[in-house]
DOVO-513183 format. One record per residue (C-alpha): residue number from 0; residue in one letter; x, y, z. Coordinates in steps of 0.25 Angstrom, whole numbers. Each point is the difference from the previous one (the first is absolute). Example, Ala and Ser with C-alpha at 12.3 -4.5 7.8 and 13.67 -1.06 7.14 Angstrom:
0	A	49	-18	31
1	S	6	14	-2
# end
This chain:
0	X	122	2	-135
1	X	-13	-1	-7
2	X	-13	-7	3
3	X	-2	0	-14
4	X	-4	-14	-4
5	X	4	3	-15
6	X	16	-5	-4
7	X	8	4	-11
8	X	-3	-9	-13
9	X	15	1	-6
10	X	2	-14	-3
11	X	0	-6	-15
12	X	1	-12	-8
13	X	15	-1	1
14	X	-2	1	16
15	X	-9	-9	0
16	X	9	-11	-8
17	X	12	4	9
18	X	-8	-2	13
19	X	-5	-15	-4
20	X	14	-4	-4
21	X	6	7	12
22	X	-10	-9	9
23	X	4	-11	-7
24	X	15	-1	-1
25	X	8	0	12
26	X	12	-9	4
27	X	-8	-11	-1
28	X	1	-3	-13
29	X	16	-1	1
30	X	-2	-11	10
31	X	-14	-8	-1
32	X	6	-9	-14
33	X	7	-7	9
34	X	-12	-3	11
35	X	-9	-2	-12
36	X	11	-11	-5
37	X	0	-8	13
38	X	-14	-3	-4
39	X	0	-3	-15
40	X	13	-8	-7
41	X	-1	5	-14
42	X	1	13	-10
43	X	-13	-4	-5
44	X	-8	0	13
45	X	9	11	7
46	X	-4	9	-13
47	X	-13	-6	1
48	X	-5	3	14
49	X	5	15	-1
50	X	-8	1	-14
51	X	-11	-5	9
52	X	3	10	10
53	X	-2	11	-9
54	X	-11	-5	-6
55	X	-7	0	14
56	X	7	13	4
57	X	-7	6	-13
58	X	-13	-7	4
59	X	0	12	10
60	X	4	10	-7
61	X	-12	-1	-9
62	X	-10	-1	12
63	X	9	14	7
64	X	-3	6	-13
65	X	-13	-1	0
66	X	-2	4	16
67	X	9	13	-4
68	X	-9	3	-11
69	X	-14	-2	8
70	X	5	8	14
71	X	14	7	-4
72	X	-1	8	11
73	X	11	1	11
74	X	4	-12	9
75	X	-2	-11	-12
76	X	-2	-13	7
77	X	-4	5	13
78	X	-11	8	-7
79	X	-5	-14	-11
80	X	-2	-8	15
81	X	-7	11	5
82	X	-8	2	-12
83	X	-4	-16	-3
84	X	-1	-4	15
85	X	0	9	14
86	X	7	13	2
87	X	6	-12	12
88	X	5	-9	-9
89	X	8	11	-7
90	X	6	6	14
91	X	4	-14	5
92	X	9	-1	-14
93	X	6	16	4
94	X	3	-4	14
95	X	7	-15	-4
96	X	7	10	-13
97	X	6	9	12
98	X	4	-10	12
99	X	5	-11	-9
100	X	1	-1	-15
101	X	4	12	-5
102	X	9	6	13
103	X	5	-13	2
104	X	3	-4	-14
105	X	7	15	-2
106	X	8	-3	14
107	X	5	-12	-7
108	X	3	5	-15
109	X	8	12	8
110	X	8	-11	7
111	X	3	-8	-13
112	X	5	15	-6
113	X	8	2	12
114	X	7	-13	-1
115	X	3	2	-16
116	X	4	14	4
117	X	11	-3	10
118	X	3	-12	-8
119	X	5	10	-13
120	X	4	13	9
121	X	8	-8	12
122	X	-7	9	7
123	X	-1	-4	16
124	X	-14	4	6
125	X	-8	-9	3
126	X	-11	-5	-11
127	X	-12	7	11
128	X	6	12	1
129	X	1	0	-17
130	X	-14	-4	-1
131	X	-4	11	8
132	X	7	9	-7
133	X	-5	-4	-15
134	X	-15	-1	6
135	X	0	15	5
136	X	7	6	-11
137	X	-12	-9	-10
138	X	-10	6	9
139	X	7	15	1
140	X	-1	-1	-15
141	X	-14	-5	-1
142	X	-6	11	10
143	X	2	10	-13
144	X	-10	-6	-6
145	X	-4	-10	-11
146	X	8	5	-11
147	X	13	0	8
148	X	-1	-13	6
149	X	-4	-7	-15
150	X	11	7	-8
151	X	10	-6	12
152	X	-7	-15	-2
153	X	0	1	-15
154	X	15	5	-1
155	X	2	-13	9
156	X	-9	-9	-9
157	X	8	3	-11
158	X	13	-3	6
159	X	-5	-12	7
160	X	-5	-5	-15
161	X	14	3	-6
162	X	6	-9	11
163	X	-8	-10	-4
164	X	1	3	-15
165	X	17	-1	1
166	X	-4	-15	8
167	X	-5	-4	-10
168	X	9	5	-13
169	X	13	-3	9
170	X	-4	-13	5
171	X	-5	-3	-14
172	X	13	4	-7
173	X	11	-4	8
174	X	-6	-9	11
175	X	0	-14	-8
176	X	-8	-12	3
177	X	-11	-3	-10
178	X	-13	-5	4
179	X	-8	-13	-3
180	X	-13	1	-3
181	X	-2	-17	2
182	X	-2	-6	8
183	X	-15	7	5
184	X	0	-4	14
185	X	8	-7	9
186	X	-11	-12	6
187	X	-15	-4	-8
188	X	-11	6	2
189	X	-4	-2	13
190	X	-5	8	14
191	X	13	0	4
192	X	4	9	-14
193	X	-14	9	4
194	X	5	1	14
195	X	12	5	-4
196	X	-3	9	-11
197	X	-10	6	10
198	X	11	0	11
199	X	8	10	-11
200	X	-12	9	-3
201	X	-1	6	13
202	X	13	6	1
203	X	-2	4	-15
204	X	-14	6	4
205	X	7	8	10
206	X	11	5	-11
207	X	-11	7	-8
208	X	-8	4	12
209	X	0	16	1
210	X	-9	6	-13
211	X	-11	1	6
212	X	5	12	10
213	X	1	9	-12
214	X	-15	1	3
215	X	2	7	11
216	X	5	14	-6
217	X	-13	1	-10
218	X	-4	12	6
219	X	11	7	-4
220	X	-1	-6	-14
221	X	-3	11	-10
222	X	-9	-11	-7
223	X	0	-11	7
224	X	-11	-10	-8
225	X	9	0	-12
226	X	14	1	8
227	X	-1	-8	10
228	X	-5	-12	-8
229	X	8	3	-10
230	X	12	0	9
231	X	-4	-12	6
232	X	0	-9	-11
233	X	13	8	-7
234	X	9	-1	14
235	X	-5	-14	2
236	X	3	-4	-13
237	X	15	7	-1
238	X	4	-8	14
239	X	-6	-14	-6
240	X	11	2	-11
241	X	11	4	11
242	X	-3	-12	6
243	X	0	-10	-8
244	X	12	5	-8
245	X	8	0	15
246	X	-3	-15	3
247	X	3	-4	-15
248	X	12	5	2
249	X	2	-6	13
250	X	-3	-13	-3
251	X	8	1	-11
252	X	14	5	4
253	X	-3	-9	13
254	X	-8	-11	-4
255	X	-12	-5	10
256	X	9	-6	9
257	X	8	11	-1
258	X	-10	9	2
259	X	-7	-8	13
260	X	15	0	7
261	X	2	15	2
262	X	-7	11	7
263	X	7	13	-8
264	X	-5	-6	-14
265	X	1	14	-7
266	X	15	1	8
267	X	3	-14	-5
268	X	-3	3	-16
269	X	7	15	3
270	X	12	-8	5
271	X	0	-12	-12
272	X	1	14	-10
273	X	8	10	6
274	X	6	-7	14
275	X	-1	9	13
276	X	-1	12	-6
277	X	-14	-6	-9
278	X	-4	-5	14
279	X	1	15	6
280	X	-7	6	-9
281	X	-11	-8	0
282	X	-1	1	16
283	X	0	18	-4
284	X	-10	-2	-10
285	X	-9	-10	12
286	X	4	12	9
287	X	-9	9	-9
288	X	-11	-10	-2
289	X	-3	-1	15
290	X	1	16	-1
291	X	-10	1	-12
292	X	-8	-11	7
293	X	0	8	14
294	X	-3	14	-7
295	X	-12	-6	-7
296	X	-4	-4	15
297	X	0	12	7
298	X	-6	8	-12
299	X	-13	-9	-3
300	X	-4	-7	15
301	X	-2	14	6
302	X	-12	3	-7
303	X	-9	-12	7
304	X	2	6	12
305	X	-3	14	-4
306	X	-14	-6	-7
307	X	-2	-6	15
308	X	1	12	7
309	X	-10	6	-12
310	X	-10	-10	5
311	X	1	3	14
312	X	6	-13	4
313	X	15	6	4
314	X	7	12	6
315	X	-7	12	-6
316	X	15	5	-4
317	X	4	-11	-8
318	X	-10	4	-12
319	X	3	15	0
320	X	7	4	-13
321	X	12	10	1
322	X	-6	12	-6
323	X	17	4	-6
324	X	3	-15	-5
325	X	-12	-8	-3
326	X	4	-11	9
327	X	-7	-8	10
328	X	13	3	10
329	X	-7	-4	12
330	X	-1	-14	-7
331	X	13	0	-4
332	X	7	2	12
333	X	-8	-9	5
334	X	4	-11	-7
335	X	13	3	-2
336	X	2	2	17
337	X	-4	-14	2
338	X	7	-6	-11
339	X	13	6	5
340	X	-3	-4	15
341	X	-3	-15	-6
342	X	12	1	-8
343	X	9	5	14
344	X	-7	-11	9
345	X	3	-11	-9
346	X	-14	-5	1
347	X	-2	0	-16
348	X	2	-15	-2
349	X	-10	-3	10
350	X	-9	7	-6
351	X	1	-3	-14
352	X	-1	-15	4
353	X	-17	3	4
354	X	-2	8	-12
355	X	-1	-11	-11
356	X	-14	-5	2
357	X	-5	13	3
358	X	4	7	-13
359	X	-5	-11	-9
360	X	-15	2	8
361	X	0	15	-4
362	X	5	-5	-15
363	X	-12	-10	0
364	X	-9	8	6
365	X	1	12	-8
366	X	1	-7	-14
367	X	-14	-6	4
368	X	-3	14	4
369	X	-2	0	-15
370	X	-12	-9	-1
371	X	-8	9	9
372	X	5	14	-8
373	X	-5	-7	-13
374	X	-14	-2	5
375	X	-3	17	2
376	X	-1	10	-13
377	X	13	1	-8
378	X	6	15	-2
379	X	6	5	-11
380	X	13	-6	-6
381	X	0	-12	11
382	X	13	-8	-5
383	X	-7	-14	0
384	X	11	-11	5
385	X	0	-11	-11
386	X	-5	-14	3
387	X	-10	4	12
388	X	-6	-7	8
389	X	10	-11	-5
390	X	14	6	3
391	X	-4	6	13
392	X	-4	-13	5
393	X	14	-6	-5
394	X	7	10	7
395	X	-11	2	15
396	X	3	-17	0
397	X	14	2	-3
398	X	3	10	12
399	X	-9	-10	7
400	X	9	-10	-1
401	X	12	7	2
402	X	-6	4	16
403	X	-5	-16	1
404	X	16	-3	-3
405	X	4	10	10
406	X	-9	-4	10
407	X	4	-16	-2
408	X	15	2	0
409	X	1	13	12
410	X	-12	-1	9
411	X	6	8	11
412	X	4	10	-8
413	X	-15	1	-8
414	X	-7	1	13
415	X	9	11	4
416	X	-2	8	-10
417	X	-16	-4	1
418	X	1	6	12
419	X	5	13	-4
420	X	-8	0	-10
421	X	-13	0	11
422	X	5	8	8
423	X	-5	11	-11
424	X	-14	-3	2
425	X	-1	7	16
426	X	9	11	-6
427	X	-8	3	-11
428	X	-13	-1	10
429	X	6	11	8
430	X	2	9	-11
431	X	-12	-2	-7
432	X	-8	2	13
433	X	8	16	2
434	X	0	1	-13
435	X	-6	16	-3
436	X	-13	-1	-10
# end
């Protein structure tokens, strides 16, 4: 291993594009219509609050490509906190990215492919020991570097957006139903309609969450100003389109009522066209997605920790570089460890329920991270995100609802993760007091 703190820039605009839509798209998508319709009663708004989705979701994506273009330097979001605000702002972000959103949220994607898995093989394990196969190999995989692990995830992106592309042709084609663009929406407008449309964003918010991790690799971007921001609004654009064609087509074979009564939508579109063999294709083509979705995990998340330990702030292993690879394999296995132990201990869903609030406070915090970047000496070629200080308001207030919601409708479950979340700051004052000059 090497003490270098130099790693490997091998990444390009293509990577870059893969790994926003890989952060994106997981089996969510296959299955949120039908939350999303529970809410809101007609195509109009169902097509409606996704649009506003991606609106919102490329709000972001503008602001990341402006941070990626002012500090593209390794750790992305962990280094724009840092930057805009105290060096412990940005390690309480690390530390909630290791024990509960990212290892978390990997245990429970790895669960999902394990279940799809066994449901298209008739293999017998059991889903833990499946999961923890698939998230050893991805991190095997991803301790050979950069290169390796994006050429896996973009080899699955691809795959995952030709599943959804033969969704949407299939369904269209031979799925029937037709859709009715009147009426507009189901009740006047009201506080109850606002309520529930705001009901159907979160879930929605949640669907097209996941871009801003590409952020994470820049340093091993060759030019990460222009192909980061370019990726960003490329990858964020391409999956708008992939979502919205899925729930017209949804809502469309099905019908909103349709839509609202099942929980496999894509399966129950798959099945209208083909019968069973539509609906077991689909549940192959969701089996690569969580795949895709998990790779692009264990290949970005890495590298926060790797930038804490260059600041000092974590074990002095995590930020060395393998001198034969290029990888921060420390990191990696790191992650990929706990994420296998969450994933055998069952704990996942526990912990996905505390995350909510706390990953809309680092979205907010570090869009309005902006505000502060803006006022100090621009470099060259800064990427200036359109509509500011307009639209990053737009998005900080919409994030800042989004946690206001969460806190409303699952207290116990905010203050939980709150208290994770806090338990950062003691940590952080430890390392910062051994850190080394």
């Amino acid at each position: 291993m090497s003490e270098v703190p130099g790693i490997r820039r091998q990444l390009g605009l293509f990577d870059a594009t893969m790994i926003v839509m890989g952060g994106i798209v997981g089996s969510g998508i296959f299955i949120n219509p039908y939350v999303v319709a529970l809410h809101v009663h007609t195509p109009f708004l169902i097509l409606g609050v996704w649009l506003m989705g991606g609106v919102l979701a490329m709000l972001g994506a503008f602001i990341w490509a402006e941070l990626a273009t002012r500090l593209p330097g390794a750790g992305g979001q962990y280094l724009y906190l840092r930057e805009a605000y105290h060096p412990m702002v940005a390690f309480v972000y690390g530390w909630v990215l290791l024990l509960v959103t990212q290892t978390g949220g990997m245990a429970a994607v790895a669960v999902a492919f394990a279940h799809y898995y066994r449901e298209i093989s008739g293999f017998g394990g059991s889903d833990g020991a499946i999961a923890a196969t698939a998230l050893l190999g991805l991190t095997v995989v991803n301790c050979f570097g950069a290169r390796a692990g994006s050429n896996v995830q973009s080899a699955l992106m691809l795959m995952k957006t030709a599943a959804i592309a033969a969704l949407v042709v299939i369904g269209m084609a031979l799925g029937g139903g037709k859709l009715h663009a009147l009426p507009l929406a189901d009740q006047p407008l009201s506080l109850g309609l606002l309520g529930a449309i705001a009901a159907a964003m979160t879930p929605i918010a949640f669907a097209y969450g996941g871009w801003q991790t590409s952020s994470f690799v820049a340093g091993e971007m060759r030019d990460p100003r222009r192909d980061l921001s370019r990726g960003l609004i490329l990858g964020v654009s391409g999956v708008v389109l992939l979502y919205l064609s899925v729930n017209f087509v949804c809502v469309r074979v099905l019908g909103p009522a349709g839509l609202a009564a099942t929980r496999t939508p894509a399966s129950a579109v798959m099945r209208a066209a083909l019968g069973e063999r539509g609906a077991w294709w689909i549940a192959v083509g969701i089996a690569i997605s969580t795949l895709g979705f998990l790779s692009q995990g264990i290949l970005t998340a890495p590298r926060v920790y790797y930038a804490m330990a260059r600041d000092g702030l974590f074990f002095e292993r995590v930020g060395r570089i393998s001198r034969r690879t290029g990888a921060p394999v420390a990191a990696i296995l790191l992650q990929g460890l706990l994420a296998t132990a969450i994933a055998l201990l069952g704990r996942y869903e526990q912990i996905l329920n505390f995350e909510v609030s706390v990953d809309f406070i680092s979205f907010a915090l570090t869009a309005a991270a902006l505000f502060v970047l803006r006022r100090r000496p621009d470099g060259e070629g800064i990427y200036r995100a359109p509509g500011h200080p307009y639209t990053t308001a737009i998005f900080v207030l919409s994030c800042a609802t989004i946690v206001a919601s969460t806190v409303w409708h699952n207290p116990l479950d905010t203050f939980i993760g709150q208290l994770i979340l806090l338990t950062g700051i003691p940590v952080y004052w430890y390392w910062s007091r051994r850190r080394q000059p």
